[in-house]
C-alpha positions in Angstrom: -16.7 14.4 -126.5 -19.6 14.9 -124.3 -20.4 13.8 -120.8 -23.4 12.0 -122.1 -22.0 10.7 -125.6 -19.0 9.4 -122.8 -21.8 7.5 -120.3 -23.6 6.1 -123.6 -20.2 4.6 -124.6 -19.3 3.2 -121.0 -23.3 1.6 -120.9 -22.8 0.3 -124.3 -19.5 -1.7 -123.1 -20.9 -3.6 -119.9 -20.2 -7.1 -119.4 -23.7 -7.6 -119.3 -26.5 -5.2 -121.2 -27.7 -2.5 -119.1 -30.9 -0.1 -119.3 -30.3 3.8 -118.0 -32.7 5.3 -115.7 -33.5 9.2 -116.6 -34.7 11.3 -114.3 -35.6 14.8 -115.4 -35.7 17.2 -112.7 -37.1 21.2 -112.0 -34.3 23.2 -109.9 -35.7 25.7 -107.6 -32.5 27.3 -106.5 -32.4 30.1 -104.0 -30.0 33.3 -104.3 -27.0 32.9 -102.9 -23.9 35.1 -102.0 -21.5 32.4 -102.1 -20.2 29.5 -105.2 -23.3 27.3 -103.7 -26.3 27.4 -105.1 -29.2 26.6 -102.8 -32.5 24.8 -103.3 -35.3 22.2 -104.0 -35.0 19.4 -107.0 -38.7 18.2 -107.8 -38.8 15.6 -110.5 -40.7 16.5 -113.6 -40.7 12.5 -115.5 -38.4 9.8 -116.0 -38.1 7.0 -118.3 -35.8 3.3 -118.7 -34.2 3.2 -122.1 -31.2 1.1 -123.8 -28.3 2.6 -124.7 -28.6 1.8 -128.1 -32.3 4.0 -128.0 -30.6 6.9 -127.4 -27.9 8.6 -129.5 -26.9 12.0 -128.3 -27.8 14.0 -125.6 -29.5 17.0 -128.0 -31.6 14.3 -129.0 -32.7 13.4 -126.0 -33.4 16.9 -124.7 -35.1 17.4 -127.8 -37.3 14.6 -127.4 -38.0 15.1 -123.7 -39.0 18.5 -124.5 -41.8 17.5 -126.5 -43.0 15.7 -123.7 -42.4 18.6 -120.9 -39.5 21.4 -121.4 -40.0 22.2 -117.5 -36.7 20.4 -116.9 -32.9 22.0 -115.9 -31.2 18.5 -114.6 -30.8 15.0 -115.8 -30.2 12.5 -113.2 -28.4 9.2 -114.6 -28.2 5.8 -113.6 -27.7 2.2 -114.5 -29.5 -1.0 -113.6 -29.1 -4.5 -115.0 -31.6 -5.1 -118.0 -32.7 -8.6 -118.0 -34.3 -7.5 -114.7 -38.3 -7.7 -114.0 -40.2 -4.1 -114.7 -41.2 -4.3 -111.4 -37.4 -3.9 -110.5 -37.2 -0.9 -112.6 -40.2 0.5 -111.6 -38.9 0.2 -108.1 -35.4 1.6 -108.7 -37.2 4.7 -110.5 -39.0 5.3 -107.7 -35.8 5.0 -105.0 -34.1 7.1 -107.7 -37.5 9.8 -107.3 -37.1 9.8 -103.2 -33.2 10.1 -103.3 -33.5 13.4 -105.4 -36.3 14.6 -103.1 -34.6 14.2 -100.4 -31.1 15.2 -101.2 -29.8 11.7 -100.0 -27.7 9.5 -102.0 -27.6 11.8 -104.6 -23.7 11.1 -105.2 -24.5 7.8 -106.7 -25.9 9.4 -110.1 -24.8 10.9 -113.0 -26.5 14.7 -113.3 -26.0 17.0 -116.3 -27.4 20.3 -117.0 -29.3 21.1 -120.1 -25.8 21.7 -121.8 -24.2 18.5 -121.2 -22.2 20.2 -118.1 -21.8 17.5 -115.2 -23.5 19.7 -112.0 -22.2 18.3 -108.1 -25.0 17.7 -105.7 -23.8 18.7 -102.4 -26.9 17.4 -99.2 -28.0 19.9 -96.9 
């Protein structure tokens, strides 16, 4: 099963319903002579979706392609989703300023374009 097929499962089984927040991101990594890659993550677009809008993650690579294939990384997170869109709007953007800044980036889910979970590791 795949990392995303095995998040769509565990969104699909809250308690309460839930709305994922995507975050597509650009990786400018720097050489590097050791197993750490180096660099900058700039985010490219994001969107709020139910779990049942989504079904797998070629899918959804396929369909955020058509919108802008400039992407390596999918940052993943969850947020209540009887909230406000002001709420979301808001958590996208904290979402947006974690990644640029390398802070709290442990808190989301990030996948590569082949479904491979990827470690973010601050400066």
């Amino acid at each position: 099963m795949s990392k995303f097929q095995e998040l769509l499962s565990m969104a699909r089984y809250q308690a309460e319903p839930v709305k994922l927040l995507l975050l597509f991101t650009k990786a400018n990594i720097e050489s590097s002579k050791n197993e750490v890659n180096k660099g900058i993550i700039e985010p490219v677009m994001c969107v709020d979706k139910l779990p049942a809008e989504l079904n797998d993650y070629s899918t959804l690579c396929l369909e955020a392609d058509s919108i802008n294939h400039q992407w390596d990384l999918l940052f993943v997170t969850s947020i209540n989703a009887d909230v406000d869109k002001s709420v979301i709007e808001s958590s996208m953007k904290s979402m947006i300023n974690d990644v640029q800044s390398g802070k709290n980036t442990a808190m989301y889910i990030v996948l590569d374009r082949e479904d491979n979970l990827v470690e973010m590791v601050g400066s």
